[in-house]
C-alpha positions in Angstrom: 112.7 99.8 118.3 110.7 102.7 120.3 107.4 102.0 117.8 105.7 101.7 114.7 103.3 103.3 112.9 101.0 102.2 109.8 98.4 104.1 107.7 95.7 102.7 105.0 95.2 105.2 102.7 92.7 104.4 99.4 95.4 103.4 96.7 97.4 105.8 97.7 101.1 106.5 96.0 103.7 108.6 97.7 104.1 111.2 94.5 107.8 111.5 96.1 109.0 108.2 95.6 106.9 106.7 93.1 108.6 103.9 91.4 108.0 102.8 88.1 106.3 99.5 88.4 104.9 96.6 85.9 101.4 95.9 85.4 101.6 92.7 86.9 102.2 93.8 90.1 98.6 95.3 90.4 96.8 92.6 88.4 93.6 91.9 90.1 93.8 88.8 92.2 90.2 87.1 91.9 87.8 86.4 89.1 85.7 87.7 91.6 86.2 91.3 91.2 85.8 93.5 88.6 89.5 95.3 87.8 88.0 98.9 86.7 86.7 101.3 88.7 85.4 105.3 88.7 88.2 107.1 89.8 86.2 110.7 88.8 83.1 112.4 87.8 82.6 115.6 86.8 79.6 117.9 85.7 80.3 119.2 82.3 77.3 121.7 81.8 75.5 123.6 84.3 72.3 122.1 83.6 73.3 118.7 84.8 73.3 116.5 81.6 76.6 115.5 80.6 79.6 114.6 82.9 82.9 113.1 82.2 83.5 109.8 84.0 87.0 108.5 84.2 87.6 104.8 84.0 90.8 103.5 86.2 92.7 100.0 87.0 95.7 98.6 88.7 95.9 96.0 85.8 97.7 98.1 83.1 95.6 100.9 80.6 94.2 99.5 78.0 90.4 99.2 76.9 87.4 97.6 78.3 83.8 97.3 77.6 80.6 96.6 79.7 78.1 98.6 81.9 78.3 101.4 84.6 75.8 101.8 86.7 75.0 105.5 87.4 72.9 106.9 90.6 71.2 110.6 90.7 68.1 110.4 92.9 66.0 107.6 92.9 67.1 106.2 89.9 70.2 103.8 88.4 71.2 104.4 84.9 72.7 101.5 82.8 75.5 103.3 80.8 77.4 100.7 78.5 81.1 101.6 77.2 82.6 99.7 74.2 86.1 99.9 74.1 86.3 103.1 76.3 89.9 104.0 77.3 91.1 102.5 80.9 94.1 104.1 82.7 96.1 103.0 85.3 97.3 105.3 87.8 100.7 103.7 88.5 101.9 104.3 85.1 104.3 107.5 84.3 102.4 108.4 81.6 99.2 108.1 83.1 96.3 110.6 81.6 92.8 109.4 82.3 90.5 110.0 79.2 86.8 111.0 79.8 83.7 108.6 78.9 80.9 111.3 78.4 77.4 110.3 79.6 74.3 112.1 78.3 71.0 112.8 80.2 67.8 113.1 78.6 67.2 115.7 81.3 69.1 117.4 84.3 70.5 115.2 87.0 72.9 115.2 90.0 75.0 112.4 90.0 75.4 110.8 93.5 77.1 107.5 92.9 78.9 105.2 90.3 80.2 101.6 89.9 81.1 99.4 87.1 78.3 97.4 87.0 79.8 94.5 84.4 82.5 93.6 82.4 83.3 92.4 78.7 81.6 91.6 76.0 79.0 89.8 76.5 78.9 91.7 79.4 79.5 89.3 82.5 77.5 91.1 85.8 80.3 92.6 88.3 79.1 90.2 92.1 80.8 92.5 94.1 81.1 96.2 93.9 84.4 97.4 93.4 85.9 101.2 94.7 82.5 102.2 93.7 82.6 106.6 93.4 80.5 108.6 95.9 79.7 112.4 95.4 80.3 112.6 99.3 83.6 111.1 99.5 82.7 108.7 101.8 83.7 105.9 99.7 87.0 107.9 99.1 89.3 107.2 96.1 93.0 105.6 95.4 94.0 109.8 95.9 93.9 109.2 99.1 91.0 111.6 100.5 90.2 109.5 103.1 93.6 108.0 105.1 93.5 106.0 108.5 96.2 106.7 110.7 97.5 103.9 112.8 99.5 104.8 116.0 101.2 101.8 117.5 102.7 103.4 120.4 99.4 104.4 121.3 97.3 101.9 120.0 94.8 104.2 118.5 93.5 104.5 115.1 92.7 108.1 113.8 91.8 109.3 110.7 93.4 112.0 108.3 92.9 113.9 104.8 96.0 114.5 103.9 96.5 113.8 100.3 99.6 112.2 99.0 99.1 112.2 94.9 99.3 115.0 92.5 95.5 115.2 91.4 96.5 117.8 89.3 98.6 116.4 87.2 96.9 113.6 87.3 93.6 114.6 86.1 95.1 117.6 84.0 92.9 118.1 80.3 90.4 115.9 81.8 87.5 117.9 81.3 88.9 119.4 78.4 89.0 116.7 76.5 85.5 115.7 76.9 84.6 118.3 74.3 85.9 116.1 71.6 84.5 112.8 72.9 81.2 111.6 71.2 78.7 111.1 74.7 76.8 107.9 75.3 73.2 108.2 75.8 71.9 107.3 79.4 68.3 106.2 78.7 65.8 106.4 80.5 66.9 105.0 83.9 64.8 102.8 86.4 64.2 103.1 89.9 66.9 102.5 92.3 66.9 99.8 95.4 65.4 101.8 98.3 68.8 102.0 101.2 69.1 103.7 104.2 72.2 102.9 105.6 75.4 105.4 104.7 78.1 104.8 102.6 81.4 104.2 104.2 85.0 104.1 103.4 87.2 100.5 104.4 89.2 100.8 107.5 91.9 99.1 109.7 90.8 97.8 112.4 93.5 95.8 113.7 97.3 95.4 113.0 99.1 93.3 113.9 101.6 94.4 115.8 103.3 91.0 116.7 104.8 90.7 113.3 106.5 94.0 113.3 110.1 92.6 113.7 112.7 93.7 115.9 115.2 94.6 112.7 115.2 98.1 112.7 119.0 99.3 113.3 120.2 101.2 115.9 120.1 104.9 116.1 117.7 107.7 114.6 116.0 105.8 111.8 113.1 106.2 109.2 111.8 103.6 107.1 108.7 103.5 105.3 107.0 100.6 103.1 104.0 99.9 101.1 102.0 97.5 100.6 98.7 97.1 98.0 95.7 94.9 99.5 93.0 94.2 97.4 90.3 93.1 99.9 87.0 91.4 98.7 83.4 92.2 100.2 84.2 90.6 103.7 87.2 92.6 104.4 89.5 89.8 103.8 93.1 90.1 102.2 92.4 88.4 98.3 96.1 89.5 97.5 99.0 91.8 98.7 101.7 92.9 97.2 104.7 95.5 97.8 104.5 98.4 95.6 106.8 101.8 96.9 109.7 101.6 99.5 111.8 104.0 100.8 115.1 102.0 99.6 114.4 98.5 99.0 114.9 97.2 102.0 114.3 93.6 101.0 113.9 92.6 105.0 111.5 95.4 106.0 109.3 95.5 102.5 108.9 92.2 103.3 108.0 92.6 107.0 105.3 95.1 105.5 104.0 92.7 103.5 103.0 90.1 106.4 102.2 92.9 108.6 99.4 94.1 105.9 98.5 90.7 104.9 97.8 89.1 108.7 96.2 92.9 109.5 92.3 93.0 109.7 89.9 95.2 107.7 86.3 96.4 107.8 85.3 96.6 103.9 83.7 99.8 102.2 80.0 99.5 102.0 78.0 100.8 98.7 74.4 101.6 99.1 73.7 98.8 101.6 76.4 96.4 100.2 79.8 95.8 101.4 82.3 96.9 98.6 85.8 95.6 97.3 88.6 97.5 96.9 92.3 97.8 96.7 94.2 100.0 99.2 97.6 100.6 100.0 99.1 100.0 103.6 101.8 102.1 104.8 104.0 100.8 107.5 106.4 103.0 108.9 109.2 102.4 111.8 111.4 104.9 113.1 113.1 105.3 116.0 114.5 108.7 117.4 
């Protein structure tokens, strides 16, 4: 084998070669973490006092209730949602549906994260893929990707996108118009931070588990692997989730590959963030 390569990308899904795939394969591994996350905000008024948040999970759409916890300035805003539409991403039919937030008066939202889940609402310990205005917690889309080189041994990052957005996200905003909003409040002051978000990284593969199993010849192969990572960066759960051609051997080489690998988590104004990425391992050889 002349090398491998891997990337992390933020649950990122090849649009190419998307299978279709069960909800249990993305169940969320610990009672630890809550399984819904902001996957998009948007502004629906020039003034700044409605937007359109969509709620996503890798545990199958359905509906969920509990509190989002909105940032704009200084302040957190408790938003609860009862029975508000969750979508997962994975699915074919996939067509997030907007939960519209009302402001008593104009804001710029900075930051989001599902605060709690269910009802009562149980608190959330950990953040999970919490939604940054900068991008610097980046998304499942894939806006922030880290490249891994193994020839080279060098990590670099990239913005390539690898999901349709578009038709992911198509009517989003449209159909907001006909969604009753929920009332902010009044909002209370938010925990002082000066540290930067970040987005989770790679910082080591391990390269020792890459087997020597790759035919001979000019080959391509490329595997997948979802890790959901808690707030210390370790691997909670992996599990393969888009191949090239099921190649039961190599999938499953990918899978110890991301598993034994070692991550730096996200971190969320000043706290270290969960998540659930996806690991690409490719080998090729010319």
């Amino acid at each position: 084998m002349k090398g491998a390569r891997g990337t992390l990308a933020v649950f990122c899904l090849f649009a190419t070669i998307t299978p279709t795939l069960g909800a249990t394969a993305f169940a969320q591994p610990s009672s630890d973490l809550c399984p819904v996350f902001v996957g998009r905000v948007d502004a629906l008024d020039d003034a700044g006092t409605r937007y359109a948040f969509g709620l996503l999970t890798y545990g199958g759409s359905g509906s969920a209730s509990g509190t989002l916890a909105v940032y704009a300035a200084d302040k957190r805003y408790s938003v609860p949602f009862t029975d508000a539409f969750v979508d997962d991403p994975t699915e074919s039919t996939s067509r997030p549906r907007p939960l519209v937030v009302r402001f008593a008066r104009p804001v710029t939202v900075s930051g989001a994260v599902v605060a709690s889940l269910g009802a009562p609402a149980a608190p959330c310990p950990t953040p999970y893929l919490p939604w940054t205005a900068n991008g610097r917690v980046a998304q499942f889309v894939g806006h922030q990707r880290l490249f891994y080189d193994a020839e080279s041994d060098r990590h670099q990052e990239s913005d390539a996108a690898v999901i349709d957005e578009r038709q992911l996200w198509n009517g989003f905003d449209a159909a907001a118009a006909n969604v009753a909003p929920v009332d902010a409040g009044d909002g209370v002051p938010a925990a002082r931070c000066t540290q930067d978000d970040r987005g989770a990284s790679v910082t080591h593969v391990e390269r020792a588990l890459i087997p020597a199993i790759v035919p001979a010849g000019p080959f391509a192969y490329r595997s997948a692997v979802l890790v959901t990572l808690d707030a210390t960066g370790a691997v909670v759960a992996a599990a393969t989730v888009v191949s090239a051609r099921e190649d039961v051997p190599l999938d499953a080489a990918a899978l110890t590959v991301a598993e034994h690998s070692s991550y730096r988590p996200a971190r969320f104004r000043c706290a270290p963030a969960a998540g659930s990425y996806v690991f690409v391992l490719s080998y090729y050889r010319d």
